[in-house]
N, CA, C and O of each residue as an XYZ file, in Angstrom:
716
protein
N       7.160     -0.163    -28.595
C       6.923      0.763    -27.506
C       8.251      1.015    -26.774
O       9.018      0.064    -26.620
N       8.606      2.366    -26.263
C       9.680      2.430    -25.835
C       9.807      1.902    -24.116
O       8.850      1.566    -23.418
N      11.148      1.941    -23.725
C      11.288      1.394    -22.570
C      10.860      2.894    -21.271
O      11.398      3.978    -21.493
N       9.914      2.756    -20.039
C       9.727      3.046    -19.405
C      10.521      4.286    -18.843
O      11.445      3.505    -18.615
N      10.975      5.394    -18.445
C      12.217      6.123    -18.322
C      12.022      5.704    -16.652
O      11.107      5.540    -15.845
N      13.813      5.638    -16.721
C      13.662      5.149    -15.380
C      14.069      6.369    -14.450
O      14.923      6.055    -13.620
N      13.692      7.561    -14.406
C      13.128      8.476    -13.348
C      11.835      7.700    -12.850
O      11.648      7.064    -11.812
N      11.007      7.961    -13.931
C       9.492      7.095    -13.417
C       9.600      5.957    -12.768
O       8.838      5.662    -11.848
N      10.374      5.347    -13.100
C       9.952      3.984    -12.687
C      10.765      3.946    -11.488
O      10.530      3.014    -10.719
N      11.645      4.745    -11.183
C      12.627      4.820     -9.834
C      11.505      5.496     -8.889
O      11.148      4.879     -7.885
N      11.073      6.468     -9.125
C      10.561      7.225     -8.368
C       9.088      6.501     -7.945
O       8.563      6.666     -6.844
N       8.295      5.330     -9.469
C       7.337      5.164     -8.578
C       7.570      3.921     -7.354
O       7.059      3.819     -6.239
N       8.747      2.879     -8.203
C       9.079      1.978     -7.232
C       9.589      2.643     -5.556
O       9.406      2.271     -4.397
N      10.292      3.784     -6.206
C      10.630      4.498     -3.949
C       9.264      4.805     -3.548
O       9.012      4.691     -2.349
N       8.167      5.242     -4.487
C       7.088      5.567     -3.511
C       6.184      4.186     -3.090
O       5.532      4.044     -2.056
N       6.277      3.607     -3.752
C       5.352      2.034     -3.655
C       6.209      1.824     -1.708
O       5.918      1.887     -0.514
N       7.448      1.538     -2.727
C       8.640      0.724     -1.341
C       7.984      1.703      0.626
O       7.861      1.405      1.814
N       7.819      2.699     -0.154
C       7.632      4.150      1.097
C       6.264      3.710      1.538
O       6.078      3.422      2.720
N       5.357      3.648      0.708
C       3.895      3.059      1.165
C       3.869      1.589      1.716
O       2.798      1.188      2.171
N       4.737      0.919      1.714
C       4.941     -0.224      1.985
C       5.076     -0.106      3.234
O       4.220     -0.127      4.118
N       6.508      0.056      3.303
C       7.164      0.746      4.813
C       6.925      1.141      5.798
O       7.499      1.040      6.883
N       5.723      1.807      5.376
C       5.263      3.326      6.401
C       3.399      2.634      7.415
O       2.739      2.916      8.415
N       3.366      1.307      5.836
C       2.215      0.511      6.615
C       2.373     -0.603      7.054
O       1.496     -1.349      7.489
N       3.787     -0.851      6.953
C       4.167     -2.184      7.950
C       4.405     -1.583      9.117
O       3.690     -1.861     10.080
N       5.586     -0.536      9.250
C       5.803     -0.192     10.676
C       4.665      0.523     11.583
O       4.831      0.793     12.772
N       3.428      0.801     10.810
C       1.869      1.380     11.266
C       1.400     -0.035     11.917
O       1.145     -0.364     13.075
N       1.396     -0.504     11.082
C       0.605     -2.654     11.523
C       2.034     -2.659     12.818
O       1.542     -2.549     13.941
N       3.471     -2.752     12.856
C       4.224     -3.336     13.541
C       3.825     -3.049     15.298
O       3.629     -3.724     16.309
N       3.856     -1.574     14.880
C       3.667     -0.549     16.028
C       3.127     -0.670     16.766
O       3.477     -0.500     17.934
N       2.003     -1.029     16.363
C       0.821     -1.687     17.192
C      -0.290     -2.826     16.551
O      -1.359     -2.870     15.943
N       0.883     -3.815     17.208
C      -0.019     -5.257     16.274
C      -1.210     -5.691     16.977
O      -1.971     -6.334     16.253
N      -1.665     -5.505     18.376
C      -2.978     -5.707     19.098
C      -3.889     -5.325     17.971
O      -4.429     -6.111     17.193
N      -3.996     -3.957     17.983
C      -5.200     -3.007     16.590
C      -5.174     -3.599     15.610
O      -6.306     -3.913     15.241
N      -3.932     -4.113     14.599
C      -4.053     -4.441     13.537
C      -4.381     -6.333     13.683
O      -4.930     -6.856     12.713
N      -3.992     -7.283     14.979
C      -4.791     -7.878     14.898
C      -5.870     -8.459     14.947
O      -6.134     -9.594     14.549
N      -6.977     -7.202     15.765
C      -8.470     -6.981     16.040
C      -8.532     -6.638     14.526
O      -9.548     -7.290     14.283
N      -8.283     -6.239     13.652
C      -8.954     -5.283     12.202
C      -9.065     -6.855     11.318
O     -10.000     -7.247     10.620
N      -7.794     -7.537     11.630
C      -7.811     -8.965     10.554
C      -9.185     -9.657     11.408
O     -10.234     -9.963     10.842
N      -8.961     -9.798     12.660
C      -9.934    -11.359     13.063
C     -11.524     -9.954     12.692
O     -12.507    -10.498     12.189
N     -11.631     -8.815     12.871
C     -13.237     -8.386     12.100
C     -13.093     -8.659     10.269
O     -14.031     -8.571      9.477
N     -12.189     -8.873     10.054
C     -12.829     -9.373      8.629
C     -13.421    -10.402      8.136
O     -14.007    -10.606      7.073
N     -13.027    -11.475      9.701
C     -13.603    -12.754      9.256
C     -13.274    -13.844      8.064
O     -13.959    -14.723      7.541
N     -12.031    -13.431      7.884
C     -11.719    -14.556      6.658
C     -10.883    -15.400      6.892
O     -10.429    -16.174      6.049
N     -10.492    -15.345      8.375
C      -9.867    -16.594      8.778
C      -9.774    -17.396     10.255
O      -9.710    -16.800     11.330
N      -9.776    -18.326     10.159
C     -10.049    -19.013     11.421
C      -8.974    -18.582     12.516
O      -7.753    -18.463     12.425
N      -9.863    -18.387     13.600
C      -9.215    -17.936     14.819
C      -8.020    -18.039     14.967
O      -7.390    -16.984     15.033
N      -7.294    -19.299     15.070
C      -6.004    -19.919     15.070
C      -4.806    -19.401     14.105
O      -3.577    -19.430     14.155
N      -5.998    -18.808     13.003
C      -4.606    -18.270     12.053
C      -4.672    -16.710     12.413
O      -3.766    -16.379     11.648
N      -4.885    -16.060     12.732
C      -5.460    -14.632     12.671
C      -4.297    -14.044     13.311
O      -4.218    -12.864     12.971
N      -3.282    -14.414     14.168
C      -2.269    -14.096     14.926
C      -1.192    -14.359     13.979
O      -0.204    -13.659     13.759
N      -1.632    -15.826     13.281
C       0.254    -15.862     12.258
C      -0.225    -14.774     11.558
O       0.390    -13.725     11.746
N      -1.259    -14.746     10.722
C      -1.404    -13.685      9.550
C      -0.710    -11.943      9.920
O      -0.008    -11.173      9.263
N      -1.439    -11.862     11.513
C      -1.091    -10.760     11.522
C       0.267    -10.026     12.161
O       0.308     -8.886     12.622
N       1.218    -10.851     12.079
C       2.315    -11.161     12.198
C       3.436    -11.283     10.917
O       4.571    -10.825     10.784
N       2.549    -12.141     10.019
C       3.442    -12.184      8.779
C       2.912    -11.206      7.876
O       3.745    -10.966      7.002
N       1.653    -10.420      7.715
C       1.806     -9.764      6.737
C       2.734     -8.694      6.955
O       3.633     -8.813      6.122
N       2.912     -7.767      7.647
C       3.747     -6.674      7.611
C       5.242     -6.833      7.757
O       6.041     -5.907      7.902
N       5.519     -8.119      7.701
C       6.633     -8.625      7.317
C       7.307     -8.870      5.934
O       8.377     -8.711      5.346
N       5.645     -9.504      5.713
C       6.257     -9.660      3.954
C       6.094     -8.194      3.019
O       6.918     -7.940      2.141
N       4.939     -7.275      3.317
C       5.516     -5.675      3.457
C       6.435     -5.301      3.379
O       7.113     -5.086      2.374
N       6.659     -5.138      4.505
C       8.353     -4.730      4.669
C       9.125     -5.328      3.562
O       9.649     -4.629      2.696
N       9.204     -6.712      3.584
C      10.270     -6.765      2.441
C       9.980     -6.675      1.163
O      10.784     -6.622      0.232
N       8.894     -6.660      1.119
C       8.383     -5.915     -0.575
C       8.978     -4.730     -0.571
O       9.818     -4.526     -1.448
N       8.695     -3.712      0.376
C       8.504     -2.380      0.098
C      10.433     -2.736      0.230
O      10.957     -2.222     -0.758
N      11.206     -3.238      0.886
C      12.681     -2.933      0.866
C      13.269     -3.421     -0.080
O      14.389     -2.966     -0.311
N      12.629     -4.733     -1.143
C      13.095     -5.598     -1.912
C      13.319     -4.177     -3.299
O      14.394     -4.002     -3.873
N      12.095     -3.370     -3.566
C      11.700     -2.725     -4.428
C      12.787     -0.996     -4.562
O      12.714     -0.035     -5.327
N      13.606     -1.304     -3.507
C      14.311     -0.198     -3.264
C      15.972     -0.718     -4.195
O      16.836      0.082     -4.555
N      16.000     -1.707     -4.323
C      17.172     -2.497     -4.890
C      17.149     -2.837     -6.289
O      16.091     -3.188     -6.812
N      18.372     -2.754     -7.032
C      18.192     -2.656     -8.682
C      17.909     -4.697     -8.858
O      17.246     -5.385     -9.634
N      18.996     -5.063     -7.457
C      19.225     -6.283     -7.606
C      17.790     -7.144     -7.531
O      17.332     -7.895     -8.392
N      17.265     -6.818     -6.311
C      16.130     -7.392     -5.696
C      14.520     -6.791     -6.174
O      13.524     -6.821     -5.452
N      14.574     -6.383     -7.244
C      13.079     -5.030     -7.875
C      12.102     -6.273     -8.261
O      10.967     -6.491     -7.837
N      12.857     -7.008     -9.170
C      12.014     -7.645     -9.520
C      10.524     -9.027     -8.713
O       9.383     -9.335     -9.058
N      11.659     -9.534     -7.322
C      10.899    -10.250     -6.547
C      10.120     -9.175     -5.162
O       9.380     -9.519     -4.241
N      10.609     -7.965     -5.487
C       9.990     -6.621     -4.422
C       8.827     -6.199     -5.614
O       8.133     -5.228     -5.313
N       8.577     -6.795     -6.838
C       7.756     -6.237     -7.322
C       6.224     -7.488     -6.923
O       5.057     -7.375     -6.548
N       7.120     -8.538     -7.274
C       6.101     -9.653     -6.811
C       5.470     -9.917     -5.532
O       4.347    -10.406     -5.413
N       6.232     -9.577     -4.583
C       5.733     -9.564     -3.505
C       4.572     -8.046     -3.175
O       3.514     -8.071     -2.546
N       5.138     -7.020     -3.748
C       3.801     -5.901     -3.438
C       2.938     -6.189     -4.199
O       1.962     -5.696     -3.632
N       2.495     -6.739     -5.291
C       1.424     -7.492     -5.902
C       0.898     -8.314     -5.086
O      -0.310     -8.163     -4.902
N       1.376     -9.079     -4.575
C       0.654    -10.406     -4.241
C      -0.136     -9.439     -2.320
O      -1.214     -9.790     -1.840
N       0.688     -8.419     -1.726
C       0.563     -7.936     -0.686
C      -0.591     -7.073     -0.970
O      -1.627     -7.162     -0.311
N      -0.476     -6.437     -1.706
C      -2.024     -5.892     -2.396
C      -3.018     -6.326     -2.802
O      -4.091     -5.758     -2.594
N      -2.899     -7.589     -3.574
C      -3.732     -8.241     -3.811
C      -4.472     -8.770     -3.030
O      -5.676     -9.017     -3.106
N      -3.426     -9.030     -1.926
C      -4.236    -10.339     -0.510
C      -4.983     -8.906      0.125
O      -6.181     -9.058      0.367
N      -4.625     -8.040      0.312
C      -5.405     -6.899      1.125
C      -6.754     -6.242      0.184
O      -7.872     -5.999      0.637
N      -6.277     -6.034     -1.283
C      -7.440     -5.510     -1.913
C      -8.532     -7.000     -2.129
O      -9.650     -6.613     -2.471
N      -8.485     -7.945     -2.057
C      -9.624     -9.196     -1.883
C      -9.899     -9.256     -0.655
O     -11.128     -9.318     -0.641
N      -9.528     -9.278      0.412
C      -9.947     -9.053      1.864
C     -11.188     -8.201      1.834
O     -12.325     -8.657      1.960
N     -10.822     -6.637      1.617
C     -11.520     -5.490      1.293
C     -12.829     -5.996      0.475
O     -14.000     -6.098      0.840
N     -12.356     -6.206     -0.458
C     -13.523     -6.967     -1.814
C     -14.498     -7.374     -0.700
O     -15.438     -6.746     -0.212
N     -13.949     -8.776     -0.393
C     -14.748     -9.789      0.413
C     -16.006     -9.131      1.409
O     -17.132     -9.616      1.526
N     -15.655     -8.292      1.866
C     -16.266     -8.274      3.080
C     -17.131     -6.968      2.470
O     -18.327     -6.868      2.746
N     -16.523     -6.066      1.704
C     -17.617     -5.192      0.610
C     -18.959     -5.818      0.478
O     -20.028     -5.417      0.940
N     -18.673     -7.030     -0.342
C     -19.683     -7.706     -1.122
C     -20.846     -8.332      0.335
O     -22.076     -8.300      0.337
N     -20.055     -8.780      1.279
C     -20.758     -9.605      2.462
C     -21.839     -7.953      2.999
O     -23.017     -8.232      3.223
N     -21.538     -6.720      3.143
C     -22.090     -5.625      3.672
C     -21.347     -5.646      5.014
O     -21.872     -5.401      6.101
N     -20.186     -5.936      4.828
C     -19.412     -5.281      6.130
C     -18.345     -4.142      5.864
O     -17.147     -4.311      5.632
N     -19.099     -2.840      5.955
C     -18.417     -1.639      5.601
C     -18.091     -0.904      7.224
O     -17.687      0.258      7.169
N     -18.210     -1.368      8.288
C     -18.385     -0.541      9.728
C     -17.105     -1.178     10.103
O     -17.163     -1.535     11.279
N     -15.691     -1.523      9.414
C     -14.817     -2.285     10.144
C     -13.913     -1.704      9.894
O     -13.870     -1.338      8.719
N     -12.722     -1.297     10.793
C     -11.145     -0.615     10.394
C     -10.650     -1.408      9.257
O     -10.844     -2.621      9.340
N     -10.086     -0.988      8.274
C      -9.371     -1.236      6.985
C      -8.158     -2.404      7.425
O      -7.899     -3.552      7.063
N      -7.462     -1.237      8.608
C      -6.433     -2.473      9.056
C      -5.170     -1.859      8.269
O      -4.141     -2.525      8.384
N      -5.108     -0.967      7.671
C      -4.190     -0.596      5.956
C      -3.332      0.779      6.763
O      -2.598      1.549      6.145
N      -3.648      0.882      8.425
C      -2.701      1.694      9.383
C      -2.914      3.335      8.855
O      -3.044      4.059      9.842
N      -2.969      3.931      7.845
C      -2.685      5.345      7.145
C      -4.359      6.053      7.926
O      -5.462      5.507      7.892
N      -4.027      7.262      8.502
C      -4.681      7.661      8.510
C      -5.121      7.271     10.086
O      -6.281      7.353     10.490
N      -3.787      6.757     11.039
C      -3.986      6.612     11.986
C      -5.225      5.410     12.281
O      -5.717      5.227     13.394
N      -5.430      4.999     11.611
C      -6.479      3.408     11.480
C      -7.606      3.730     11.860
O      -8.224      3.028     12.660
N      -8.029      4.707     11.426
C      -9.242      4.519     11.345
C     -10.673      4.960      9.979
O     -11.629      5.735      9.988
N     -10.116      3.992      8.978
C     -10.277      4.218      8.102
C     -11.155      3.132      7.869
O     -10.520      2.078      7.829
N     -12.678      2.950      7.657
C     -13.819      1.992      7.599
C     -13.679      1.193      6.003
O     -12.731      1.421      5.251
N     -14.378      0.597      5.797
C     -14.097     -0.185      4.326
C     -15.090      0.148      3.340
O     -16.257     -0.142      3.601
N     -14.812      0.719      2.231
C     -15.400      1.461      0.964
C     -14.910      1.075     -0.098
O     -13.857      0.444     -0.189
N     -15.601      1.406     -0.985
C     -15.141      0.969     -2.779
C     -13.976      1.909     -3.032
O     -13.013      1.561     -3.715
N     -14.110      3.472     -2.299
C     -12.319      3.496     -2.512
C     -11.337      3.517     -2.325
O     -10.448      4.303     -2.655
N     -11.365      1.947     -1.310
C      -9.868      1.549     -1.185
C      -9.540      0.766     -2.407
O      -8.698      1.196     -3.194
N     -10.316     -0.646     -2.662
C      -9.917     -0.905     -3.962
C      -9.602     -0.290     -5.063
O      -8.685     -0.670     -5.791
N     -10.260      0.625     -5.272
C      -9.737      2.084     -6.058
C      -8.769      2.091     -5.457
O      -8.097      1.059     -5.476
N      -8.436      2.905     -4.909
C      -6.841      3.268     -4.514
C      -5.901      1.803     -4.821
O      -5.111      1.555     -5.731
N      -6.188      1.280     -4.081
C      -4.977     -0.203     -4.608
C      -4.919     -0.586     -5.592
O      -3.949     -1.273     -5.911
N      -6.222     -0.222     -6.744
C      -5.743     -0.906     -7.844
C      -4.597      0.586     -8.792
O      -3.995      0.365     -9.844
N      -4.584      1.798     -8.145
C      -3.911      2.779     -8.723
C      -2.287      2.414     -7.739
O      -1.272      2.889     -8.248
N      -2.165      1.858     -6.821
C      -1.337      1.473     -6.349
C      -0.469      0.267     -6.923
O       0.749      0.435     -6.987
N      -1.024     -0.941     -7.344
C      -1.353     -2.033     -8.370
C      -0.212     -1.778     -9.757
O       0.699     -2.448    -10.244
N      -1.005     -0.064    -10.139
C      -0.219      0.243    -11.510
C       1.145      0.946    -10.948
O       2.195      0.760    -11.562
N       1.123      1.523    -10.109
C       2.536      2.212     -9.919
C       3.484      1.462     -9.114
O       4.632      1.872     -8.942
N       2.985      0.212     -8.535
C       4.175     -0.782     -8.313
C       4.411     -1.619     -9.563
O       5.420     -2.320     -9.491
N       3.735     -1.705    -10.658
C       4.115     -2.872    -11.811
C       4.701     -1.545    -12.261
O       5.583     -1.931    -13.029
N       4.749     -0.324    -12.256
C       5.715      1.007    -13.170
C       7.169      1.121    -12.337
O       8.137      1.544    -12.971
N       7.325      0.779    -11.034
C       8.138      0.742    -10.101
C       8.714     -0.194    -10.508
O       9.921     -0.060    -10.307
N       8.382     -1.409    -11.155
C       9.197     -2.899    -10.722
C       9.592     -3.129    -12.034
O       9.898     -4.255    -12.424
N       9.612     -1.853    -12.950
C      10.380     -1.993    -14.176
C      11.363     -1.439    -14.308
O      11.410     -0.350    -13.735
N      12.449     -1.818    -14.993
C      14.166     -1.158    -15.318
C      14.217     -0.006    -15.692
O      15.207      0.639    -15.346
N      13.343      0.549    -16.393
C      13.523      1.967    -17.563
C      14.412      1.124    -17.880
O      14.918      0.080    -17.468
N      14.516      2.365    -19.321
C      15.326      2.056    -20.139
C      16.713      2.430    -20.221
O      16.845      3.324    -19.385
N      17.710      2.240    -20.732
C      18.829      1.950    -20.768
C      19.905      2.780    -20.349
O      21.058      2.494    -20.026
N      19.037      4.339    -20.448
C      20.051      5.559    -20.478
C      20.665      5.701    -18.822
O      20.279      4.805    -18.072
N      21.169      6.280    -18.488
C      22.458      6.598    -17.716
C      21.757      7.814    -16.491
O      21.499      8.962    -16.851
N      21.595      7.487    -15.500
C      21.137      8.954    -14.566
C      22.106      9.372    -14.506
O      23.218      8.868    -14.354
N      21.560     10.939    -14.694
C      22.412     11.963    -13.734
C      22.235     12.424    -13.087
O      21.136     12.100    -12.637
N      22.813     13.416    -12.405
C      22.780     13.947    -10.377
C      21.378     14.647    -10.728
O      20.685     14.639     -9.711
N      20.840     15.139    -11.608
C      19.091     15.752    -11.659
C      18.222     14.578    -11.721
O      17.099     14.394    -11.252
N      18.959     13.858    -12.377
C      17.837     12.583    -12.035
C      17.463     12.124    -10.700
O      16.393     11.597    -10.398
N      18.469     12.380     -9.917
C      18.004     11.310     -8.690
C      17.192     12.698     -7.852
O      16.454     12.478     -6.891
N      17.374     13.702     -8.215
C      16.691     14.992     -7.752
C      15.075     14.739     -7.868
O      14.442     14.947     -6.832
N      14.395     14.341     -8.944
C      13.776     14.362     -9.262
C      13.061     12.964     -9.374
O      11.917     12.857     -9.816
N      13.753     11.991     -8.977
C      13.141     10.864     -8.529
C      13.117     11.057     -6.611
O      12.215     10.360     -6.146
N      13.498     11.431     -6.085
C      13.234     12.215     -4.706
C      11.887     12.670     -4.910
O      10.900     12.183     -4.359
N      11.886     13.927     -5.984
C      10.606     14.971     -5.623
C       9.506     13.859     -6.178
O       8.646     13.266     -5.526
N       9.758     13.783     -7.341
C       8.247     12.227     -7.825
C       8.006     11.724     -6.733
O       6.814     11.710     -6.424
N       8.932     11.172     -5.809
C       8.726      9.937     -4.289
C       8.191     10.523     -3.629
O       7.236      9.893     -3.177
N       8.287     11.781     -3.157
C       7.589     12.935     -2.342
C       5.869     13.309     -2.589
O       4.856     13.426     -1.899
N       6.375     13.429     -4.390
C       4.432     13.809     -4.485
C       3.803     12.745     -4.463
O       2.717     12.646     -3.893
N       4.545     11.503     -5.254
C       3.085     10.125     -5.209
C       3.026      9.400     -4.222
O       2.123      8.563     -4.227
N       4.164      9.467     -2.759
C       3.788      9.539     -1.458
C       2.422     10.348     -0.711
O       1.360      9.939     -0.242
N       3.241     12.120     -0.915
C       1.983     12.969     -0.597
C       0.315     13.013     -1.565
O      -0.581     13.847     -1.439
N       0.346     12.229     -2.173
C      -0.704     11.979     -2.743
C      -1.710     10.943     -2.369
O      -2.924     10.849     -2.546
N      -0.763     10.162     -1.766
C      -1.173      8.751     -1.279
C      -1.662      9.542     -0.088
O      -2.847      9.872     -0.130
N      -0.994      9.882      0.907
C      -1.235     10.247      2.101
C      -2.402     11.386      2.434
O      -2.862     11.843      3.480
N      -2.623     11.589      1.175
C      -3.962     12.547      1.372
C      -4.738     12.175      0.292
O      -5.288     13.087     -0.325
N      -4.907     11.015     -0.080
C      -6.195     10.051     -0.250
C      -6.295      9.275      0.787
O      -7.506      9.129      0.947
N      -5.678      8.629      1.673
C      -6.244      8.108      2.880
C      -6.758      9.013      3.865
O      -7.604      8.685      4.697
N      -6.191     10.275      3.763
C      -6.659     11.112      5.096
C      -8.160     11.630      4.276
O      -9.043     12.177      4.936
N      -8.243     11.502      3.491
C     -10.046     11.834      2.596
C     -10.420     10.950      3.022
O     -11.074     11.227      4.027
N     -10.370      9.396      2.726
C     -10.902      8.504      3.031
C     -11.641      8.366      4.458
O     -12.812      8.190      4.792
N     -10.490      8.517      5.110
C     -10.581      8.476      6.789
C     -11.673      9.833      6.914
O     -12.707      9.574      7.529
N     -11.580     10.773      6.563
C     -12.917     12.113      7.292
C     -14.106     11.758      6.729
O     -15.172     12.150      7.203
N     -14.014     10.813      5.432
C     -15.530     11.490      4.195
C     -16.963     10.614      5.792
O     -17.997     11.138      6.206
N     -16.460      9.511      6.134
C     -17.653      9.151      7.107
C     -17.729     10.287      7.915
O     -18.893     10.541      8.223
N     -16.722     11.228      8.465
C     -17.330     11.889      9.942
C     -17.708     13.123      9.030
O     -17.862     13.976      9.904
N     -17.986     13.840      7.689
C     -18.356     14.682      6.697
C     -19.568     14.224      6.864
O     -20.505     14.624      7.554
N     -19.462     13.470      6.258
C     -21.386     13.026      6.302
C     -22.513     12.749      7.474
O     -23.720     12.917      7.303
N     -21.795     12.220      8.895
C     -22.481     12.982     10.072
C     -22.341     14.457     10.629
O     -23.016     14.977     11.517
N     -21.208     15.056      9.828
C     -21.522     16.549     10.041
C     -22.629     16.670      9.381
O     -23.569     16.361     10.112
N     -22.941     16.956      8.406
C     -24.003     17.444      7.421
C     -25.377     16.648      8.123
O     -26.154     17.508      8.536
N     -25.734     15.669      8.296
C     -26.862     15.578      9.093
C     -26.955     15.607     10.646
O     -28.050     15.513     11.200
C-alpha cells in the first residue's frame, strides 16, 4: 500500500490540531460552564471534577499544538486519541445511563450542544482524520501549491466540522419547532 500523500495528512493533522485549539480555548474561556458540563456527567467524584476540568483542555491544547510539528506529530497524535477517546466514552457513558438533557461540554456551537449518538459519530470521524493527520505521507518533497492546498483542505475539514456541530446544536430546538 502506498504511503499516505502528505497534503492529506498535513492538512488533516492542521485541521484535527484547529479542532483541538478552538475547543480548548472554548473550555479555557470559560472554565465555570465547562466545569458544571463535567461534574453533570457524573463520572467523577466531586473532588476531582475541578483537576479534570482544568487539565483536560490543557492536554488539548497540546495535542492539537504537538500535531502542528513534523518533530512532535507523532506524541500530538497520541495525545488527540487518548483526548477523544476520554471525551467520546464520557458521551458513551452517560448515552447508555439515559442522560441525553446535559451540555456536551465539547464548547462548539457556543455549548450548547445536549448529548446524542452523533457526537460519537462525529468523534469517531474525527478519530480517523487525526490517525490520517499523525502520519508522515510519503516521501515526496512539497511545493509552494502544496502548502496552498493544505491551507484550503484545513479550511474545509475545519468548516465541515463547524457545521456539524452547529446541526447538532439546532436539530433539538427543530424538533420543538415542528411540534
Amino acid at each position: 500500500m502506498d504511503a499516505l500523500d502528505p497534503v492529506l495528512a498535513r492538512a488533516c493533522g492542521a485541521a484535527i490540531a484547529v479542532v483541538l485549539l478552538t475547543g480548548a480555548w472554548q473550555k479555557l474561556r470559560d472554565l465555570a460552564v465547562f466545569e458544571a458540563s463535567v461534574d453533570l456527567y457524573r463520572l467523577l467524584p466531586d473532588s476531582l471534577v475541578p483537576l479534570f476540568a482544568r487539565g483536560f483542555p490543557v492536554l488539548e491544547a497540546l495535542a492539537g499544538t504537538a500535531l502542528l510539528f513534523d518533530s512532535t506529530r507523532s506524541i500530538g497524535l497520541l495525545l488527540s486519541v487518548t483526548v477523544l477517546g476520554v471525551a467520546t466514552a464520557g458521551v458513551v457513558f452517560n448515552l447508555l445511563r439515559g442522560h441525553t438533557e446535559i451540555d456536551c461540554g465539547c464548547g462548539g456551537a457556543e455549548g450548547h450542544t445536549t448529548l446524542s449518538w452523533a457526537l460519537p459519530a462525529r468523534n469517531a470521524l474525527l478519530l480517523l482524520v487525526a490517525v490520517l493527520g499523525g502520519q508522515d505521507g510519503s516521501g515526496r518533497e512539497l511545493m509552494w501549491i502544496d502548502y496552498l492546498s493544505v491551507a484550503g483542505g484545513t479550511l474545509a475539514l475545519f468548516g465541515l466540522y463547524a457545521t456539524a456541530n452547529q446541526l447538532m446544536a439546532n436539530h433539538p430546538r427543530l424538533i420543538q419547532l415542528r411540534n
